[in-house]
C-alpha positions as CSV (number, residue, x, y, z in Angstrom):
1,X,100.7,114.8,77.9
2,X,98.9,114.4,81.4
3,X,96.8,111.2,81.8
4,X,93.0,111.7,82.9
5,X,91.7,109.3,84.8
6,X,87.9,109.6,85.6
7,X,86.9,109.7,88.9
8,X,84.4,106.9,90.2
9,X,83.6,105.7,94.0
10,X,83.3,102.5,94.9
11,X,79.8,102.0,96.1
12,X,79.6,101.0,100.0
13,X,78.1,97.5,99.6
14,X,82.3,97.2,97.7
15,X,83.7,98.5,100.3
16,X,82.1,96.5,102.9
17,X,82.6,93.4,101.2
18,X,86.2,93.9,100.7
19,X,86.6,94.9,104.3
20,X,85.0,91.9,105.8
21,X,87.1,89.2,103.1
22,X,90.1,90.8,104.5
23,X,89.0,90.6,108.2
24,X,87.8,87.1,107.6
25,X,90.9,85.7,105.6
26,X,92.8,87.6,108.7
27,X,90.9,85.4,110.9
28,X,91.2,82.0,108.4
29,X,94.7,82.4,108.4
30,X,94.8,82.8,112.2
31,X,92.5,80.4,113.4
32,X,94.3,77.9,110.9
33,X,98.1,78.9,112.8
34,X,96.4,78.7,115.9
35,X,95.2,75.0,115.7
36,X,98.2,73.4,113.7
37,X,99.1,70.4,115.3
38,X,102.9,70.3,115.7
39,X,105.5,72.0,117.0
40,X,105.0,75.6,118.2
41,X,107.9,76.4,115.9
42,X,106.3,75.0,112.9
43,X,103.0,77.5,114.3
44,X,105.2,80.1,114.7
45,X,107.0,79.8,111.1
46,X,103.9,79.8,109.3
47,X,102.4,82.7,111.4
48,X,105.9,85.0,110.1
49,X,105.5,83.8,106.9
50,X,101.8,84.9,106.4
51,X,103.0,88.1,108.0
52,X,105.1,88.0,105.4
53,X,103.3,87.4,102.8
54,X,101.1,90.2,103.9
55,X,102.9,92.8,104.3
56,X,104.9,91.7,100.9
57,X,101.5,92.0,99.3
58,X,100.8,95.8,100.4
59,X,104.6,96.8,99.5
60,X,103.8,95.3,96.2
61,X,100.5,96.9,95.5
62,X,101.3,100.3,96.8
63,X,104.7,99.8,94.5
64,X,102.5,98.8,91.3
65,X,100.1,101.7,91.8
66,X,102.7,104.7,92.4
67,X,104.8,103.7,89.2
68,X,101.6,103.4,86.8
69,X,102.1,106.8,85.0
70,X,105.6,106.2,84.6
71,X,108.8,104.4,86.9
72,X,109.1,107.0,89.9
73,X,110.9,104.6,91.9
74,X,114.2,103.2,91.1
75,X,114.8,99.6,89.9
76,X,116.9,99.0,92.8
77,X,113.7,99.5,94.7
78,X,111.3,97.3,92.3
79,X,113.6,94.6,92.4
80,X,113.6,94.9,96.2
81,X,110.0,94.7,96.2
82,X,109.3,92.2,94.2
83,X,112.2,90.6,95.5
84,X,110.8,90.5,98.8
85,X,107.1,89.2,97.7
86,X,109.0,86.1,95.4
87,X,110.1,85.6,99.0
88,X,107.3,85.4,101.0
89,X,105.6,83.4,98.3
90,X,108.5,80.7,98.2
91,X,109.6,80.3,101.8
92,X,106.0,80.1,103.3
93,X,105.0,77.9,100.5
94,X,107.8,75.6,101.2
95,X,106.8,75.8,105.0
96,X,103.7,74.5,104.4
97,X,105.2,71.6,102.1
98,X,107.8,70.3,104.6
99,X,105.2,70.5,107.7
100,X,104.0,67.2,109.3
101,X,100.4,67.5,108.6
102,X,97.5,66.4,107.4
103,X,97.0,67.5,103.7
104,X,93.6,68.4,104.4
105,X,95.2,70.9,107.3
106,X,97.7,71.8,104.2
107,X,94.9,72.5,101.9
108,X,93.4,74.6,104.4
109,X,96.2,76.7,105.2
110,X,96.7,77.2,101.5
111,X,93.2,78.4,100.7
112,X,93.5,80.4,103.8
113,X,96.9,82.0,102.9
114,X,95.5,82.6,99.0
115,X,92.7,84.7,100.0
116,X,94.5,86.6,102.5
117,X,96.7,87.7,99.7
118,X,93.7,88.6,97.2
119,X,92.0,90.6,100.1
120,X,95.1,92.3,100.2
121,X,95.5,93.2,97.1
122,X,92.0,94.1,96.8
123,X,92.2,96.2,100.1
124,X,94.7,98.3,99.0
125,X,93.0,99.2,95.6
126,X,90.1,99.7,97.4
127,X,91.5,102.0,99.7
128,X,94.1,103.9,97.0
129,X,90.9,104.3,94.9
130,X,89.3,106.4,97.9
131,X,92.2,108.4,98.4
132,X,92.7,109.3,94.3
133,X,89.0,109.9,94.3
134,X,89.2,112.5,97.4
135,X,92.6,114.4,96.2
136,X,90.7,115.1,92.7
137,X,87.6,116.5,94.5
138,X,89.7,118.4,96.3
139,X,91.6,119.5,92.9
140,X,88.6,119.7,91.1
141,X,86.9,122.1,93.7
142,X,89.7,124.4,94.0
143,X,89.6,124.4,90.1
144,X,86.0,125.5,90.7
145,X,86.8,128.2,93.0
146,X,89.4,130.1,91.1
């Protein structure tokens, strides 16, 4: 049996919004690596690990989403994935912890790193949604024609 799913678009005030949250938890998270005190190193770690987390946070999305009807990729795979984002989570959270800083400068780069991962997340619904709205336009407009 074939899932429907109905087709909605996100309205362009949603889209906007979730564009500028991830710009702006971009620039958070930057500004925050940028003015550590410290070490460049410690500058340096956090700015891999938010990379990390970021990229983790996409993998893990786009992962999520492709294996909703059913598993299409193989557990070797998922475990990677979710292997990887335990990872990011872990290690830049434990950079943070062991850094010489101010726990107000902590708390920042906490909040920061939080809503870049949300506006990830979000992003990449956002954007999947526009793309499985389009194909069944497409699908249903062929459908039409034949």
């Amino acid at each position: 049996m074939t899932t429907q799913y109905i087709m909605q678009r996100d309205s362009n005030g949603w889209r906007f919004q979730v564009w500028v949250s991830f710009i702006l938890a971009i620039l958070a998270a930057g500004a925050g690596v940028f003015q550590l005190p410290g070490q460049e190193l410690d500058r340096a770690f956090v700015a891999l690990g938010l990379f990390f987390s970021l990229f983790a946070s996409f993998t893990v999305a786009k992962m999520i989403r492709d294996n909703r009807d059913g598993q299409i990729d193989t557990n070797s795979w998922t475990m990677t994935v979710w292997s990887a984002f335990a990872a990011a989570l872990a290690l830049t959270a434990w950079g943070l912890w062991r850094m010489n800083i101010p726990v107000w400068e902590k708390s920042y780069m906490v909040v920061s790193w939080l809503f870049l991962i949300t506006s990830t997340f979000t992003l990449a619904k956002t954007v999947r949604d526009a793309h499985e709205a389009e194909l069944m336009e497409r699908a249903a407009a062929a459908a039409n024609k034949g």
